[in-house]
C-alpha positions in Angstrom: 7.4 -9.2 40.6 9.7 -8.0 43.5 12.4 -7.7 40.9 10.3 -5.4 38.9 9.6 -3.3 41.5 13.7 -2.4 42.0 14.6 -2.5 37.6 16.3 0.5 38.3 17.3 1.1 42.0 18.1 5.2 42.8 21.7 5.6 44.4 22.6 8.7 45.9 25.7 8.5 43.5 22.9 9.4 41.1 22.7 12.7 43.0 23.3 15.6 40.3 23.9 18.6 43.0 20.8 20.3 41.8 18.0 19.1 44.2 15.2 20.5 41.8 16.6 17.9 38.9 17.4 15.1 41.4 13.9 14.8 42.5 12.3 14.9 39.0 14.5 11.9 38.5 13.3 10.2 41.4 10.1 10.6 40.2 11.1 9.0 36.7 12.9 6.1 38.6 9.1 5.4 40.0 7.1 5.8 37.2 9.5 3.6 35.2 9.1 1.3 38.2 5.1 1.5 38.0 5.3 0.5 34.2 7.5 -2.1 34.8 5.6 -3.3 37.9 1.8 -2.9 35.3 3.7 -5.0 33.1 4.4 -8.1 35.2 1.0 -7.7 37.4 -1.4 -7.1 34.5 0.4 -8.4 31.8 0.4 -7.0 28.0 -3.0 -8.2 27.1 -4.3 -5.5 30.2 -4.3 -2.7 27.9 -5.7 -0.3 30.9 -3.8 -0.5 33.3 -0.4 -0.8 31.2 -1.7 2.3 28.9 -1.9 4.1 32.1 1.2 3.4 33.5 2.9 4.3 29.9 1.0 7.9 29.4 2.4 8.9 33.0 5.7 7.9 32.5 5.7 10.0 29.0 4.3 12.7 30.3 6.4 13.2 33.2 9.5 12.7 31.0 8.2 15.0 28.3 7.5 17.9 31.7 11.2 17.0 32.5 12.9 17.5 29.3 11.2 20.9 29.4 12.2 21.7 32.7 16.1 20.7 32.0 15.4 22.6 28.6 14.3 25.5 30.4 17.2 25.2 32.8 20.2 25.4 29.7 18.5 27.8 28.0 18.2 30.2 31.4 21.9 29.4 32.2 22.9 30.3 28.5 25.1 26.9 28.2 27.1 26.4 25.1 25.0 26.0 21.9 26.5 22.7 21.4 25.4 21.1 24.4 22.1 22.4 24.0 22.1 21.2 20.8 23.0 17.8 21.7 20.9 17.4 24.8 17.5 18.5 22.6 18.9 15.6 20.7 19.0 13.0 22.8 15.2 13.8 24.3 13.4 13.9 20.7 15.4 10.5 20.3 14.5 8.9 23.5 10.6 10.0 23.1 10.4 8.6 19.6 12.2 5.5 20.3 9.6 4.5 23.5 6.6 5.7 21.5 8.2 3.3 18.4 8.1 0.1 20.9 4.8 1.2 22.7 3.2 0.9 19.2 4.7 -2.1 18.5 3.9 -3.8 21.5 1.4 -6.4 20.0 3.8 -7.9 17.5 7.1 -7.9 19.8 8.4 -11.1 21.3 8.0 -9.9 25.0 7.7 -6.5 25.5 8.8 -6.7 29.4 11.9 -6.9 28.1 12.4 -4.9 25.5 10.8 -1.8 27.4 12.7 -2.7 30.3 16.0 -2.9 28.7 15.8 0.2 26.6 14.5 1.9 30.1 17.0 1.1 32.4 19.8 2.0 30.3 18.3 5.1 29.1 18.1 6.1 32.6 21.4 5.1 33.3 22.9 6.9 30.5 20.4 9.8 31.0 21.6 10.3 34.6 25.1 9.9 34.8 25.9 11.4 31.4 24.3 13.8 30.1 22.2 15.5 33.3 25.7 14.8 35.2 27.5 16.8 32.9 24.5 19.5 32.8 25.0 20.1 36.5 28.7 20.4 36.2 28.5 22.8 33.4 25.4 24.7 35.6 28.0 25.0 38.5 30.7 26.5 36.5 29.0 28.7 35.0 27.5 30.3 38.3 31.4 30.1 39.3 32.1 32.6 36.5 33.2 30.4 33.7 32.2 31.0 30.1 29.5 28.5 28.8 32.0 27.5 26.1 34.8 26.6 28.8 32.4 24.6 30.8 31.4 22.7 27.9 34.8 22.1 26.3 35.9 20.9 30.4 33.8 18.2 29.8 36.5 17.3 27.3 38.8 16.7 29.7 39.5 12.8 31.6 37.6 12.4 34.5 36.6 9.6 37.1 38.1 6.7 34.8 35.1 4.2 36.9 32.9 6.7 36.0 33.8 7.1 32.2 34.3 3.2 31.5 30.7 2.8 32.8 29.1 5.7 31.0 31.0 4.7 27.9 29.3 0.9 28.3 25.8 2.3 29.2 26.5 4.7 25.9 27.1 1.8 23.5 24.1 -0.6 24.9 21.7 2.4 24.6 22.6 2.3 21.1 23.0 -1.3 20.4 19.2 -0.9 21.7 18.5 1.3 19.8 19.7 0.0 16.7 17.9 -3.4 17.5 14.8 -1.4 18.1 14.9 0.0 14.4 15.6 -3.2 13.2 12.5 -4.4 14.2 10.2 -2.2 13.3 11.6 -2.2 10.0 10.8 -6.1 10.4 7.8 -5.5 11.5 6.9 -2.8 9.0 8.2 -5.4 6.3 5.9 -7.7 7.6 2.7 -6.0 7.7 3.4 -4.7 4.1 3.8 -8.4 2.9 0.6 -9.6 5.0 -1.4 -6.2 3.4 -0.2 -7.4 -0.2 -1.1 -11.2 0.3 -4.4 -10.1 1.4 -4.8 -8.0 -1.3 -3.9 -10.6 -3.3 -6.5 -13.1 -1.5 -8.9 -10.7 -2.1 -8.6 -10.1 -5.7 -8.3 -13.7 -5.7 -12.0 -14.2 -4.0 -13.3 -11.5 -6.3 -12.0 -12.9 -9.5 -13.2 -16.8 -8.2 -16.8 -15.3 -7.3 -17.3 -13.6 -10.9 -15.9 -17.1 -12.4 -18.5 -18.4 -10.3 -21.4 -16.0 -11.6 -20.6 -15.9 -15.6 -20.5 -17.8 -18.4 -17.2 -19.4 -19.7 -18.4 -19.2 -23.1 -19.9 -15.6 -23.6 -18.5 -13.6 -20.4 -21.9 -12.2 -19.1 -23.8 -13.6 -16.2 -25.2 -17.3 -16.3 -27.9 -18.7 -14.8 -27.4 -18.6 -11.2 -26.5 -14.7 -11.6 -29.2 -14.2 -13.4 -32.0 -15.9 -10.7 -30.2 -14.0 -8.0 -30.6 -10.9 -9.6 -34.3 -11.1 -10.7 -35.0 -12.1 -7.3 -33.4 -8.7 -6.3 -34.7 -6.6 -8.7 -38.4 -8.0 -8.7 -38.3 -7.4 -4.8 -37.0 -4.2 -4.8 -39.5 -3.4 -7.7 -42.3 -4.9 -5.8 -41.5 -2.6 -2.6 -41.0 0.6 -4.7 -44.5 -0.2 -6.9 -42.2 0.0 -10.1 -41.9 -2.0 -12.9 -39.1 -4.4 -14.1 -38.9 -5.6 -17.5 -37.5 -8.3 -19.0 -36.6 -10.0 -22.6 -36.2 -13.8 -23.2 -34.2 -14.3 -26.4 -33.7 -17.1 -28.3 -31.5 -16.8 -31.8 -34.0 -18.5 -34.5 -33.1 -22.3 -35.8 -29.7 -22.4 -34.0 -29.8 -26.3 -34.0 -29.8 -25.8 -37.6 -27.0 -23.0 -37.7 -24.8 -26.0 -35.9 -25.6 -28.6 -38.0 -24.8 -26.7 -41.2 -21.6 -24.6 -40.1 -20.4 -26.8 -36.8 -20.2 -26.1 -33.4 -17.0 -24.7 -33.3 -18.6 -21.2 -35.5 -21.8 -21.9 -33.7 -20.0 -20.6 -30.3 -18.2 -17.8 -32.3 -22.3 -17.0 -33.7 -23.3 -17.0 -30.0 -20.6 -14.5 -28.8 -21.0 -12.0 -31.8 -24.8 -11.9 -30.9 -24.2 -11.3 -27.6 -22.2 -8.4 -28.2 -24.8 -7.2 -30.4 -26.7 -7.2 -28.0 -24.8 -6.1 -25.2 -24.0 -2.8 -27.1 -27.9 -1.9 -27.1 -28.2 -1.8 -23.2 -27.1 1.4 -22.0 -26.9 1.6 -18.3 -25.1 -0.6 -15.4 -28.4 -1.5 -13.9 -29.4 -3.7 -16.6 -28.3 -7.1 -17.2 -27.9 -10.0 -19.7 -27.3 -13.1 -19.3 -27.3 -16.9 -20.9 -30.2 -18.6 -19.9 -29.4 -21.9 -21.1 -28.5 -22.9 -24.4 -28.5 -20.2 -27.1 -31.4 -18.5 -24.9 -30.3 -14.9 -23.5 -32.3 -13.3 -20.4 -32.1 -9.5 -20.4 -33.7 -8.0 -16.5 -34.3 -4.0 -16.8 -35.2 -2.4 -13.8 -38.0 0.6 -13.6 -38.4 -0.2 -17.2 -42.2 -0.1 -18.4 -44.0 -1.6 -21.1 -43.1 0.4 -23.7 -39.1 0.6 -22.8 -39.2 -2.8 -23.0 -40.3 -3.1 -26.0 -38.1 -0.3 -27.9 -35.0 -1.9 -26.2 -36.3 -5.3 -27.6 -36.7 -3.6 -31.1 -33.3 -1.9 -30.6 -31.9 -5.6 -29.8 -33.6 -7.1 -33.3 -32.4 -4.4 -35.2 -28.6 -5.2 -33.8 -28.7 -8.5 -34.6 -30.1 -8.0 -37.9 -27.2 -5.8 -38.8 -25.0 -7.9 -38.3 -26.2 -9.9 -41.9 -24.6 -13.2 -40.2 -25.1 -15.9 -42.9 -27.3 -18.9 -42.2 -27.8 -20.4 -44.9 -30.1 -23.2 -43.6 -32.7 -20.6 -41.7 -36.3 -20.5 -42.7 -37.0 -17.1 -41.7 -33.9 -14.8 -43.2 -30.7 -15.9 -45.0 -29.0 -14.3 -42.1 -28.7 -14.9 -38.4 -32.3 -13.4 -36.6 -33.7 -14.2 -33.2 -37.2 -14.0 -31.2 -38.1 -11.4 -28.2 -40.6 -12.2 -25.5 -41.1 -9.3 -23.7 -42.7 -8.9 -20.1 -43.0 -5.4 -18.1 -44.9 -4.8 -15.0 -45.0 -4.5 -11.0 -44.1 -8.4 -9.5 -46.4 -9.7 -7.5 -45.2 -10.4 -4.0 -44.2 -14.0 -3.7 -46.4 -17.0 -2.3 -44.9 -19.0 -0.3 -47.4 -21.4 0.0 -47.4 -21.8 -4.0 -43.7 -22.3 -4.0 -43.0 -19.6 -6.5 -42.6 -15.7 -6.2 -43.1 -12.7 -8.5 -39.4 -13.4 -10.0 -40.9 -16.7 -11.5 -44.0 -15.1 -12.9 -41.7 -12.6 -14.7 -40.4 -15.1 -16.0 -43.4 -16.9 -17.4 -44.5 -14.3 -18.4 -41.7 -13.3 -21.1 -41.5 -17.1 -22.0 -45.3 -17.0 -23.3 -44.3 -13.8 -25.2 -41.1 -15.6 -26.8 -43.6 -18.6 -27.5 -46.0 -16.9 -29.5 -42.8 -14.9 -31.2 -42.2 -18.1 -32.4 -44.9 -18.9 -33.3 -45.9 -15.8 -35.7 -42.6 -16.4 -37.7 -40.0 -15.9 -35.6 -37.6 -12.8 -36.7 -40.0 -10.1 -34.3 -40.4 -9.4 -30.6 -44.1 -9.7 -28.4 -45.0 -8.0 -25.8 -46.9 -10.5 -23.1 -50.7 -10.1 -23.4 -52.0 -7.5 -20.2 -54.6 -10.5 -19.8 -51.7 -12.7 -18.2 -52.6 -13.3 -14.4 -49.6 -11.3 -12.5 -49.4 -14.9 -10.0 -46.6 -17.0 -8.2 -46.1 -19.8 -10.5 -45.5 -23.2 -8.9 
């Protein structure tokens, strides 16, 4: 800790000659101090006193560019120097706001900041704002800007120069390895955003696995109980009704016997496009119920759009004149609708069932008596049915 206090010691051969400069960078040789000191005392996982530390230092240096700015600019110093010095600050600012936001995924920022700090300041002081001051004096001694700058060309303290040169090429090796690793780091994020990505189409394509049907693609039976559940609540809050179809294709244990299993599938999937096309909005869903049974839930549907979809879906399925060859009712494919519309009941717990279940019930006795008048037609569920949980 006592070394962090003293990362970069002042030394009057710091001293530019301009007492208005020299104690602005006193005051940076403190505030780099107080970060460096926050860093070691709090630690980077102390975000508040560390972020506080940073913002003064960045402020302060971002006054003091303005001020030496200012300074040039008042002094009308060679173009190219200005140029150069502007430079240098918008690099400096942009490099320590590059490793303050990468400060959670750097192996130890103490060092990198402290590094990159101390030989900023070095460089900072002894070239650049050295060579300002020079140029500064000059010119108030009645050189031109441009011979100021261009002396600045010329050898000077060799000590001096070898130290500045080292400073100049760590500062940059820094630098260099500071890019580096945001470009690492950058890399890295992009390939942790992609495999998520990827885990998450992953989990979406495994849970729609989950709720359809290998065979047909539309929801099975799990879907389908967890979305009559839904929609009979929701229906049950509102006071709407929800209506649904139970679907069976006619004689299908026949239709396998006769043509095989293998075209029994291929049956199943053209019907359920058939049937599929009919239903017109998102809301609405079919599913496989078990066997060659479909399920079709439609939300805020009542009595009577139930049963003109259910008409809709015999008409479908009649069109598409699929022989079978050992049916009873038509020498082509047909199937039975039980229909059910109406407001669920709430459920009762105590009777083990809800108003999802009666639905339910409801449509099979309407499928039932399909069945029983021929087969080949749709019925709508008598309004005598009790609207009650069944068990």
């Amino acid at each position: 800790m006592a070394m962090m206090r003293t990362a970069f010691v002042w030394d009057e051969s710091f001293a530019t000659g301009l007492p208005e400069m020299d104690g602005q960078h006193r005051e940076l040789v403190n505030l780099f101090n107080g970060l460096g000191l926050a860093l070691f005392v709090h630690g980077v996982q102390d975000e508040g006193p560390l972020a506080d530390a940073f913002d003064r230092l960045l402020r302060y240096t971002e006054s003091h560019f303005a001020e030496e700015e200012a300074l040039m600019r008042r002094m009308a110093l060679d173009p190219r120097f200005i140029a150069s010095h502007l430079a240098a600050h918008t690099q400096f600012v942009e490099h320590l706001q590059a490793i303050w936001g990468q400060r959670a995924s750097l192996p130890d920022l103490r060092v990198t900041l402290t590094d990159f700090l101390t030989s900023w300041m070095a460089l900072h002081i002894l070239g650049a704002d050295q060579s300002l001051a020079r140029q500064v004096r000059a010119v108030e001694q009645g050189r031109t800007p441009a011979q100021a700058f261009e002396d600045e060309g010329e050898p000077r303290d060799a000590g001096t120069r070898v130290l500045t040169q080292l400073v100049t090429r760590l500062y940059n090796a820094l630098i260099s390895q500071n890019r580096q690793l945001a470009l690492a780091n950058q890399q890295l994020e992009e390939r942790v955003a992609e495999r998520t990505r990827a885990l998450e189409e992953a989990n979406q394509a495994l849970r729609a696995m989950v709720r359809t049907d290998g065979l047909l693609g539309i929801a099975n039976r799990a879907h389908f109980d967890e979305r009559i559940e839904q929609a009979c609540s929701l229906a049950w809050r509102q006071e709407r009704h929800v209506g649904l179809l139970m679907i069976d294709l006619d004689h299908f244990k026949r239709y396998n016997d006769w043509y095989g299993h293998r075209q029994g599938d291929i049956c199943l999937q053209v019907v359920v496009r058939a049937v599929a096309g009919v239903l017109k909005r998102d809301t609405d869903l079919l599913a496989r119920y078990g066997g060659e049974e479909l399920v079709v839930i439609l939300p805020d549907t009542d009595r009577e759009g139930s049963v003109a979809v259910a008409e809709r879906v015999l008409q479908a399925v009649r069109a598409l004149q699929l022989n079978h060859a050992d049916s009873p009712v038509a020498p082509y494919v047909t199937v039975s609708i039980g229909v059910c519309s109406r407001v669920p009941a709430p459920a009762d717990p105590s009777r083990g069932g809800s108003g999802a279940a009666g639905l339910i019930a409801c449509a099979d006795e309407a499928l039932y008596r399909a069945k029983g008048a021929g087969r080949d037609r749709s019925v709508l569920a008598e309004k005598a049915v009790k609207f009650q949980a069944v068990a």
